[in-house]
C-alpha positions in Angstrom: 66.5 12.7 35.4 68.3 9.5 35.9 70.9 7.5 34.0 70.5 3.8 33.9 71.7 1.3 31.6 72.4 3.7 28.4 69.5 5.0 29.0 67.9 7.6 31.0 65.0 8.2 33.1 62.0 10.7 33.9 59.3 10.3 36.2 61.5 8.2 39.0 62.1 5.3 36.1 58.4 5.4 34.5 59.4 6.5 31.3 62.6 5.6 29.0 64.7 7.8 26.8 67.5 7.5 24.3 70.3 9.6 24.2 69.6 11.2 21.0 70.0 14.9 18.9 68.0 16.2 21.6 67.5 14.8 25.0 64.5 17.0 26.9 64.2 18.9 30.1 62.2 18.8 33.1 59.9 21.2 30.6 58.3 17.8 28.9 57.6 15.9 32.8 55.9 19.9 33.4 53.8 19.8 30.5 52.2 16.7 30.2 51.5 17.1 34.1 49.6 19.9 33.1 46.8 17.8 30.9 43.2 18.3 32.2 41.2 15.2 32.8 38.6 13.4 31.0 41.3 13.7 27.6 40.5 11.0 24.9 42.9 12.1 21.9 45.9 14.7 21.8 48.1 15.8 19.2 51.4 16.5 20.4 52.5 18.9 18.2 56.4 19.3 17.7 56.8 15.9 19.5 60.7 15.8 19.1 62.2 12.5 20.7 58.3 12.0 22.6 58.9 12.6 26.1 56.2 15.2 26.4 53.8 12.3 24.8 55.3 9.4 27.1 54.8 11.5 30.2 51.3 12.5 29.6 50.7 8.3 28.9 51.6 7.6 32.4 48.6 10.1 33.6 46.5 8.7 31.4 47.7 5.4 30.1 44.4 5.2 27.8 44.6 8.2 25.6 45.1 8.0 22.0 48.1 10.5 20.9 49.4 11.4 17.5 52.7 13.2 17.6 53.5 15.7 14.4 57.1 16.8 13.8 58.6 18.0 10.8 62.0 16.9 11.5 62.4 13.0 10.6 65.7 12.6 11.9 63.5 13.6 15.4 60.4 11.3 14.2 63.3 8.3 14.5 64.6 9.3 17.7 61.1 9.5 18.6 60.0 5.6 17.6 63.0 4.3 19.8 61.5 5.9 22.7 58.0 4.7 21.7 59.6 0.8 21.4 61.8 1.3 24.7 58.5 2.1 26.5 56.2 -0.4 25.0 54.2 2.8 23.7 51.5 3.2 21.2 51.9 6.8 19.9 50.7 7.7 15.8 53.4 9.4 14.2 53.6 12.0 11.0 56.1 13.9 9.4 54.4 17.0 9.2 54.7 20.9 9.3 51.6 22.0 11.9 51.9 25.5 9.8 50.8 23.8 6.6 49.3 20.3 7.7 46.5 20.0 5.3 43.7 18.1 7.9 40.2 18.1 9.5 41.0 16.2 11.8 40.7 17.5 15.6 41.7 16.4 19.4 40.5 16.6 23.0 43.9 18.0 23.9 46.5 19.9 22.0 49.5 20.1 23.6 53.1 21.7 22.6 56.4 23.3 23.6 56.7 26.0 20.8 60.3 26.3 19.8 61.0 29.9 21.1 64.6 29.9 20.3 66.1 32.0 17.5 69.6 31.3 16.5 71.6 28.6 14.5 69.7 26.1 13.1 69.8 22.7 15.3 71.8 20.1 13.2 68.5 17.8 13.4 66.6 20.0 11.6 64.0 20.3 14.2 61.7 23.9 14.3 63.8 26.9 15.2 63.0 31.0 14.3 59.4 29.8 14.3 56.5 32.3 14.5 55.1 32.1 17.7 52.0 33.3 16.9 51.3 31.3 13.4 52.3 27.9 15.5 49.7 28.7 18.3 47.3 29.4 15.4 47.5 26.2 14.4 47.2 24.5 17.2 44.0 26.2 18.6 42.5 25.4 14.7 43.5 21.5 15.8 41.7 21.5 19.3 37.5 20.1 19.4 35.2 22.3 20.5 34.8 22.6 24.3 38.4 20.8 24.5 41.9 22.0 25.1 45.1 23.4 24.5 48.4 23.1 26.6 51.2 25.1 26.5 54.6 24.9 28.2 56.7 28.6 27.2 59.3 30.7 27.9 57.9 34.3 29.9 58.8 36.0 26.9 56.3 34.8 24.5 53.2 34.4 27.0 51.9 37.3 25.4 51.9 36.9 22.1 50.2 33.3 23.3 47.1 35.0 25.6 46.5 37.4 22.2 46.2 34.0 19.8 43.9 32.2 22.4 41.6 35.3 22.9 41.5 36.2 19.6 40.6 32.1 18.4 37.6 32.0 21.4 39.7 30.2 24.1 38.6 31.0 27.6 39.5 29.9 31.3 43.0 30.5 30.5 45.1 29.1 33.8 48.4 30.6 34.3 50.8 28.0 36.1 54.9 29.9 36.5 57.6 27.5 37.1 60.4 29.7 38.8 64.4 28.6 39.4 66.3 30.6 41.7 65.0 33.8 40.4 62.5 36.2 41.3 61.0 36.2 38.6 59.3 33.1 36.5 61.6 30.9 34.1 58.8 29.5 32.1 54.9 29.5 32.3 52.2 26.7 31.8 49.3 27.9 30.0 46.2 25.6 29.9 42.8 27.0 27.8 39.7 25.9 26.8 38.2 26.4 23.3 34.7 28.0 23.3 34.6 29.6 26.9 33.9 33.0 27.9 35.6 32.3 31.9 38.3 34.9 32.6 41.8 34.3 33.2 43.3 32.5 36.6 46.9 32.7 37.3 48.1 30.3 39.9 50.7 31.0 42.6 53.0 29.1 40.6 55.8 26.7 42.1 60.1 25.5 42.0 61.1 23.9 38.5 62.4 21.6 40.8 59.2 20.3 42.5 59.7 16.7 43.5 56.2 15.9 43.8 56.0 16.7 39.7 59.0 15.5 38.5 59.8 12.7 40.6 57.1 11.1 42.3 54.3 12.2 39.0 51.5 13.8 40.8 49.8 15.8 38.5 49.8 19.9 38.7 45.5 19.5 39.3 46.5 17.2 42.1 49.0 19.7 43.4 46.9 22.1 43.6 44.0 20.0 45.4 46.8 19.3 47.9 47.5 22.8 48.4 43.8 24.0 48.8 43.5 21.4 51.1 46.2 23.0 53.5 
């Protein structure tokens, strides 16, 4: 991230944020990277200040997006960042547990708030259930379409149980890691419908220039590494 001008940056200066109740991490720029192609409509479910939903616009600068947060205070954060990027991004004030809809998208995508502790002073989600949100979700995604996740290692199972037990296959696997041995947080990318297995990928640094700064995409990563 980098600070210009009051304001900061993601994406090497392609997208604009606020400093605001919450300002993201490097989890939104690894999210929205993980977006299959061919994507018409998302619904970016707990869109916070939008940085997940401004990220994914750069890869595909046509898709339609509707962002759902409950938190309104977040929802106003949110419509700066929307203005500061000349964005076009549908916003409601909405709980995805009891969002009364038919309606349905290409791509669902979401950082499920995993944290349990003190309430955030902007009212955002926090103690949420895991497995109800991911419910949700998958009951929001059109058939043959998708669902992105970006979570910490501790939840992926409880995650892989919802999207097997809701009829989402070809489940892809992508681990971010930090210094650790082990994986800080996991991508998890399936497809409603499917019967194909899981894949988990080799994985790669949270730190990944090629992500982060210069906006390849994690399919194009990995085309680049097969390539090798």
């Amino acid at each position: 991230m980098a600070e210009k001008q009051g304001f900061f940056t993601l994406l090497n200066g392609r997208v604009k944020m606020q400093h605001g109740f919450y300002n993201p991490t490097s989890d939104a720029v690894w999210l929205a990277a993980y977006a299959p192609k061919g994507i018409k409509t998302a619904l970016d479910v707990g869109i916070g200040s939008g940085a997940v939903s401004l990220c994914l616009l750069t890869h595909m600068p046509k898709i339609q997006i509707t962002g759902l947060d409950i938190s309104q205070e977040m929802l106003q954060e949110c419509e700066k960042n929307i203005a500061l990027n000349n964005a076009n991004i549908k916003l409601l004030n909405q709980d995805i547990n009891t969002w009364s809809t038919m309606e349905r998208f290409d791509l669902v995508i979401t950082n499920p708030p995993y944290f349990n502790g003190q309430p955030a002073h902007h009212n955002a989600h926090h103690n949420a259930n895991i497995t109800e949100w991911i419910k949700h979700c998958c009951a929001r995604v059109n058939p043959n379409k998708y669902i992105c996740v970006i979570t910490d290692t501790l939840c992926l199972d409880k995650i892989i149980a919802v999207l097997v037990e809701k009829h989402f296959g070809n489940i892809q696997i992508f681990p971010l890691f930090s210094t650790k041995n082990t994986a800080e947080r996991v991508l998890i990318r399936a497809k409603q419908g499917v019967k194909t297995g899981t894949t988990i990928f080799h994985g790669t640094s949270m730190n990944n220039d090629s992500i982060l700064r210069d906006g390849l995409t994690i399919d194009s990563l990995l085309s680049t590494l097969d390539a090798q």
